[in-house]
C-alpha positions as CSV (number, residue, x, y, z in Angstrom):
1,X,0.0,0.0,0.0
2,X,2.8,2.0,0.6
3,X,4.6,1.6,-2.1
4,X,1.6,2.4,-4.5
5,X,1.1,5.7,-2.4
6,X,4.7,6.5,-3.2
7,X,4.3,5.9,-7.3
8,X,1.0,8.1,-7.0
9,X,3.7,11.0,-6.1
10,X,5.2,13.1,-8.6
11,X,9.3,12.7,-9.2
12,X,10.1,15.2,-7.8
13,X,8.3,15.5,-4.8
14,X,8.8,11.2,-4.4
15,X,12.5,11.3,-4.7
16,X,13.5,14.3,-2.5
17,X,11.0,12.4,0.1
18,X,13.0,8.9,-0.6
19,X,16.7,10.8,0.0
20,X,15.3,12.1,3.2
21,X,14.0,9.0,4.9
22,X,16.7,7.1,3.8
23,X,19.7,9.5,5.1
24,X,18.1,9.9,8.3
25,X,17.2,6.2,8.9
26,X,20.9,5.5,7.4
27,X,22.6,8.0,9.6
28,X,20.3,6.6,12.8
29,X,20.6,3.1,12.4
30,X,24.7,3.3,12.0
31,X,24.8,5.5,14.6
32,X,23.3,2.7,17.3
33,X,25.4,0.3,15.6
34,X,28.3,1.3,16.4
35,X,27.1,2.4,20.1
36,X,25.9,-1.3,20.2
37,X,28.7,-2.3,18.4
38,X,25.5,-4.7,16.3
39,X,27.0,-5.9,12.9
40,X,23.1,-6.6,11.7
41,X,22.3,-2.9,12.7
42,X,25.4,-2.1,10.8
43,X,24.3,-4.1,7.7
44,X,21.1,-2.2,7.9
45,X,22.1,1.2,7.9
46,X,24.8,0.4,4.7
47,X,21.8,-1.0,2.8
48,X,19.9,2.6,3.6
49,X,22.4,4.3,2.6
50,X,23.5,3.3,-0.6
51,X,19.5,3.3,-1.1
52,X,19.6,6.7,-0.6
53,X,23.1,7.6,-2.7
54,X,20.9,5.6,-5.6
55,X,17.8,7.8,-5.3
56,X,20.3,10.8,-4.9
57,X,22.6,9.8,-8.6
58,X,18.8,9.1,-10.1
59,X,17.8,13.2,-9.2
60,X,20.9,14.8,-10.3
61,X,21.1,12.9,-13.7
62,X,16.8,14.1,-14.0
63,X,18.6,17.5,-13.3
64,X,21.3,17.0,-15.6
65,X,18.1,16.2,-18.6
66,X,16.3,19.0,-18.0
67,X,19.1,21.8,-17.9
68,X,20.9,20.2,-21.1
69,X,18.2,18.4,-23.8
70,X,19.9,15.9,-25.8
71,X,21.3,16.7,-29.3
72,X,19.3,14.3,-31.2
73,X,16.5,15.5,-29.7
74,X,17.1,19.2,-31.1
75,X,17.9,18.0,-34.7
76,X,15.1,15.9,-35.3
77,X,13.5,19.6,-34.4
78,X,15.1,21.2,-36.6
79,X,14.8,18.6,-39.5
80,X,11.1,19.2,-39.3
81,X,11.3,22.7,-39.3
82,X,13.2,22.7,-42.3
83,X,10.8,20.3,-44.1
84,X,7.7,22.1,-43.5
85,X,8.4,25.0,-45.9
86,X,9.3,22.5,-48.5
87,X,6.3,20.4,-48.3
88,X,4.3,24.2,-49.1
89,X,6.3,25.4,-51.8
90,X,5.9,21.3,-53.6
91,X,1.5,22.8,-53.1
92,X,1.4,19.6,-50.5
93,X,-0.1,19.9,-47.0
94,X,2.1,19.1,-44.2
95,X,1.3,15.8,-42.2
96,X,0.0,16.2,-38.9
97,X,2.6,15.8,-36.5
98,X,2.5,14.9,-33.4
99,X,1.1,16.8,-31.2
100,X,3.0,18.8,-29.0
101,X,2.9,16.5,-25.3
102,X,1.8,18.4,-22.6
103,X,3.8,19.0,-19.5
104,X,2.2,16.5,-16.9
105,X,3.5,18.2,-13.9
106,X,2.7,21.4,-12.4
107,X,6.6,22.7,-11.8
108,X,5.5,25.4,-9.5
109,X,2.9,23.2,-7.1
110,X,5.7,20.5,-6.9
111,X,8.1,22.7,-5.5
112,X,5.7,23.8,-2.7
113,X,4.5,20.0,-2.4
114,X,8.4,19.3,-1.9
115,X,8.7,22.3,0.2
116,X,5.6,21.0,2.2
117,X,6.7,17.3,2.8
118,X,10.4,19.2,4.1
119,X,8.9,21.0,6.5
120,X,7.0,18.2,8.3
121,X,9.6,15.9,7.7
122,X,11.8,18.3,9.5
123,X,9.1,18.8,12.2
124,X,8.4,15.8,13.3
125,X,12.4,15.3,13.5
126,X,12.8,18.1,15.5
127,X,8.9,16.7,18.0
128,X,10.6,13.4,18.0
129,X,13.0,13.5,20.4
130,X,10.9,15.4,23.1
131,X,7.8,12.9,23.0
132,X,9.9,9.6,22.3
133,X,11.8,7.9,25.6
134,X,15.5,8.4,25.0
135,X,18.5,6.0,25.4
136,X,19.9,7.9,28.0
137,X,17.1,8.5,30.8
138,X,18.5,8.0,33.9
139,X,17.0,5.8,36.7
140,X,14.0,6.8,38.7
141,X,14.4,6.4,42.2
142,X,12.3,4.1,44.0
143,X,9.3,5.5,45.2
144,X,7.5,5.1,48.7
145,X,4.2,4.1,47.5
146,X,3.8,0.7,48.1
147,X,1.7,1.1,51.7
148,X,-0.6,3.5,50.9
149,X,-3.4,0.8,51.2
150,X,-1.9,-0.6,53.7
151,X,-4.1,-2.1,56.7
152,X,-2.9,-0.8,60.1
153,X,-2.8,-2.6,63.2
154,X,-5.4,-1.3,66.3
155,X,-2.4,0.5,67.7
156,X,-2.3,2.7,65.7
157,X,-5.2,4.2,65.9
158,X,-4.5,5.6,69.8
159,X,-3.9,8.9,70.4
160,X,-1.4,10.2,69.6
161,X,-1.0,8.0,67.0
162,X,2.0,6.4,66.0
163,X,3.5,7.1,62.7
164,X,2.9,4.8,60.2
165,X,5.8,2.8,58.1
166,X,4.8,4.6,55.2
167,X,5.3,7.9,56.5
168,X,8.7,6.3,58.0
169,X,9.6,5.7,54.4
170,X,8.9,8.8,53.3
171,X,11.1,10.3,55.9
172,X,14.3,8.4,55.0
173,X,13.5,8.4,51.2
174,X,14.9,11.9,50.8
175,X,16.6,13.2,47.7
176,X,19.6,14.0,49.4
177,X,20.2,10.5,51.5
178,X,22.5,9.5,48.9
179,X,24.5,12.6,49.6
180,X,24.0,12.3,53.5
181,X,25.6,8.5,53.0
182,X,29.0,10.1,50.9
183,X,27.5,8.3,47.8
184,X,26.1,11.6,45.7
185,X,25.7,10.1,42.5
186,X,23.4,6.5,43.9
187,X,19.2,6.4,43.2
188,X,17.7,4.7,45.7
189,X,16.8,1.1,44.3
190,X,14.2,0.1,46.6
191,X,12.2,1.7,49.5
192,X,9.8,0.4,51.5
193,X,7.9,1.0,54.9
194,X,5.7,-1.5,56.9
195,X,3.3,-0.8,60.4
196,X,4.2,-3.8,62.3
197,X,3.9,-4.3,65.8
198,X,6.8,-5.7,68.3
199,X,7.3,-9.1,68.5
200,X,5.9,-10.9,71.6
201,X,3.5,-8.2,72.8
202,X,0.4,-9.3,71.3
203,X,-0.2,-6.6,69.3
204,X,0.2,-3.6,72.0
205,X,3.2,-2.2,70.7
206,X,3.2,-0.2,67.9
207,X,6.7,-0.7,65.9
208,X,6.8,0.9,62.3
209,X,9.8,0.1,60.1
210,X,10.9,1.5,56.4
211,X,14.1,0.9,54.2
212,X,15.5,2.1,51.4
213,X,18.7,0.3,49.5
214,X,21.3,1.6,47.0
215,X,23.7,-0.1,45.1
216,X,26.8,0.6,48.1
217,X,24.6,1.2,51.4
218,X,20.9,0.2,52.5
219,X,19.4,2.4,55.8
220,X,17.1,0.8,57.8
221,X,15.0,3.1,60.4
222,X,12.2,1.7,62.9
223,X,10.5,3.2,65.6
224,X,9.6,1.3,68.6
225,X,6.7,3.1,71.0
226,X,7.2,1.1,74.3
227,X,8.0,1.7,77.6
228,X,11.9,0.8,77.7
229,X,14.6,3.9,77.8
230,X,17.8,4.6,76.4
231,X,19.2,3.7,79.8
232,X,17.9,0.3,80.4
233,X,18.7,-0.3,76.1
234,X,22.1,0.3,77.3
235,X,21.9,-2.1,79.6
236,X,20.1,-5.1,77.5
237,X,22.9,-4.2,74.7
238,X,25.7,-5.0,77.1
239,X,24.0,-8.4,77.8
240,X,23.8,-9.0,74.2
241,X,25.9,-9.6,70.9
242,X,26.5,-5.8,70.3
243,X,29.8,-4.2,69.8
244,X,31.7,-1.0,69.8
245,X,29.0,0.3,72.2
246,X,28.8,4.3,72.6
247,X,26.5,6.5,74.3
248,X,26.0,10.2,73.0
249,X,23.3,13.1,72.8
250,X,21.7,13.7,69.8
251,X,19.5,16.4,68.6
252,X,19.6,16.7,72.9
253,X,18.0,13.4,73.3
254,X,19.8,10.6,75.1
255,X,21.4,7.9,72.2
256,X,23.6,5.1,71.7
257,X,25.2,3.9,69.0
258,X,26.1,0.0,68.7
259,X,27.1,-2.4,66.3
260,X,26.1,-6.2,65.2
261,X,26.0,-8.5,62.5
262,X,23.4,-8.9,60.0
263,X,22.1,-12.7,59.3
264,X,22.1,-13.7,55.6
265,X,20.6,-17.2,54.4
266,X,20.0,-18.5,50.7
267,X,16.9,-19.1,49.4
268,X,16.8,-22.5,46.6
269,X,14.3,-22.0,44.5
270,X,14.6,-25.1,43.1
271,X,13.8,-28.9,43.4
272,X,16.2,-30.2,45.8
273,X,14.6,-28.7,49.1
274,X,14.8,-25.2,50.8
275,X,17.6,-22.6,51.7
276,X,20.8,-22.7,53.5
277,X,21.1,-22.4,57.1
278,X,21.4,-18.6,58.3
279,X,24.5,-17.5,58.4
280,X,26.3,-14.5,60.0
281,X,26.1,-11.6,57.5
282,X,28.8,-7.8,57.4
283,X,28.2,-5.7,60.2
284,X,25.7,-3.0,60.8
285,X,26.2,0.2,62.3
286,X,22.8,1.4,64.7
287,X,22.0,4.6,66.0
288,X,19.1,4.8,68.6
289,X,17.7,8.0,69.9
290,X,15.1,8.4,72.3
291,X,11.9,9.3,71.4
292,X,11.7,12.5,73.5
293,X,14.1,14.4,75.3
294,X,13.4,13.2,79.0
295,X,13.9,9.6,78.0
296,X,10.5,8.5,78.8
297,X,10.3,5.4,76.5
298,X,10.5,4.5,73.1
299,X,13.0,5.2,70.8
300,X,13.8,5.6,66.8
301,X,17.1,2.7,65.4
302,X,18.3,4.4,62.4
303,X,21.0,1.4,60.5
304,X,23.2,1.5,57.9
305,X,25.2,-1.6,56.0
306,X,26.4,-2.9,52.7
307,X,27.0,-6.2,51.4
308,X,30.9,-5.8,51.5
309,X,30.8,-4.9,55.0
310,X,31.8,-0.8,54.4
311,X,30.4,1.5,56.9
312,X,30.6,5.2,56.7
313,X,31.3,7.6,59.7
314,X,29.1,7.9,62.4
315,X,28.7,11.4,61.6
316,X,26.4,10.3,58.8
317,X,23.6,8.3,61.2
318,X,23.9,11.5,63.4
319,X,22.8,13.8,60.2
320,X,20.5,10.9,58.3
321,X,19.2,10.9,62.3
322,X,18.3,14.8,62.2
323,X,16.5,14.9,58.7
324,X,14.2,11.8,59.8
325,X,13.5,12.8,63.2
326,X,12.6,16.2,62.7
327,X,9.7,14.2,60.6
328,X,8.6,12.3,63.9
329,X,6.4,13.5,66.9
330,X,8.1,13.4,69.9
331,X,6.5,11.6,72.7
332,X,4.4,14.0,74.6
333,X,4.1,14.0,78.7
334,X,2.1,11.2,80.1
């Protein structure tokens, strides 16, 4: 259908329409071969372009016709010319000849026609690239949107209500925590946030949780609304498997800052049975600040890790600590 669209057109609105296409779809299609390094891409754009040189050799010898009529042309003119005035003197009328053809193009309307098909050929070169996805786009960072329909646990509705994980993920999903974590040119590959509750308290304890992972360092925060201080945390994490154990002031709450391992198991997705058994994974660096400035109970962990076992300064869960609390209530009086 195409192709009998394209005969329909007049030569010289067809061919300057052919060199166009092809040049540009030549030009393209080497141009991603050799950024793909694809011999078949390659191929392609040769076979466009010597297309095009064809079409190209095929206007400038029409050109070449039309500016310099051939000599045999003009003499059979002038032959019949000269043997006109003989046939009247000999008292014989002239044969019809033929008649003179007439010109079956309009030369003017062709030349706006062409003009016409440059123009929105050279539009919708010039549209293309701002409606059309390019090759370059950069990653989107992950997004925080994946609780919003979330269920929440009766906890949460009390008063004041606990903040949800949701809003927990939106709090540490910032667009400068890749900066905060001395990695400025990292998107966030996946963020999350959950409203759980604490483990072994039936429900009661309201215990929100949200992460967010980039390639080098994944942050962890969760917020725990119980009873239990900083002080008697302190205490528990000297009884446990934590290292490197610190206490501090942050934002002018009472904080500690701690270290553990992570666990890491295998999952088999296959036939012969399930994972591995757990294993110890690269250490974590925690910071936990107390939910209010009294120490009254509760309190926020912010961690940080990577799967090679890096872990940047402290200094960085102190300032990733100030842009996510400022984002949380503190605990009023009771």
């Amino acid at each position: 259908m195409l192709g009998f669209l394209l005969r329909l057109l007049p030569f010289w609105v067809r061919e300057p329409l052919l060199i166009a296409v092809g040049s540009v779809l030549g030009v393209r299609i080497m141009y991603l071969a050799v950024h793909d390094h694809d011999r078949v891409a390659a191929g392609l754009g040769v076979v466009f372009l010597v297309f095009t040189a064809v079409r190209i050799h095929t206007v400038v010898r029409a050109l070449r016709e039309r500016r310099n009529p051939s000599p045999a042309a003009s003499a059979d003119g002038a032959a019949v010319d000269a043997a006109a005035p003989t046939q009247a003197q000999a008292g014989t009328e002239p044969r019809p000849g033929p008649a003179t053809p007439e010109k079956d193009h309009n030369a003017w309307g062709q030349a706006v026609a062409a003009v016409a098909v440059f123009g929105a050929l050279g539009a919708v070169l010039w549209v293309a690239p701002r409606v059309m996805p390019s090759d370059d786009i950069a990653p989107q960072p992950a997004s925080c949107s994946g609780g919003a329909h979330e269920e929440l646990p009766k906890v949460y509705g009390q008063t004041p209500r606990p903040v949800t994980g949701e809003e927990l993920c939106k709090a540490l999903n910032r667009p400068d925590l890749a900066t905060l974590l001395g990695t400025p040119g990292e998107t966030a590959t996946t963020a999350s946030g959950t409203s759980n509750t604490a483990p072994l308290t039936d429900g009661k304890v309201a215990q929100p949780e949200a992460e967010v992972a980039f390639d080098t360092y994944s942050v962890n925060v969760s917020t725990t609304y119980n009873k239990l201080s900083i002080d008697q945390y302190v205490k528990l994490m000297k009884f446990g498997d934590e290292q490197d154990i610190r206490t501090l002031a942050a934002l002018g709450r009472p904080a500690v800052l701690s270290s553990a391992h992570t666990m890491q198991f295998e999952i088999n997705l296959g036939s012969g049975g399930s994972g591995g058994p757990v294993e110890q994974g690269p250490l974590a660096r925690t910071l936990s600040v107390a939910l209010d400035r009294d120490d009254r109970g509760g309190y926020c962990e912010i961690t940080v890790w990577s799967k090679s076992g890096a872990l940047p300064d402290d200094g960085v869960l102190l300032d990733i600590a100030g842009k996510v609390l400022a984002r949380i209530p503190e605990r009023p009086v009771r």
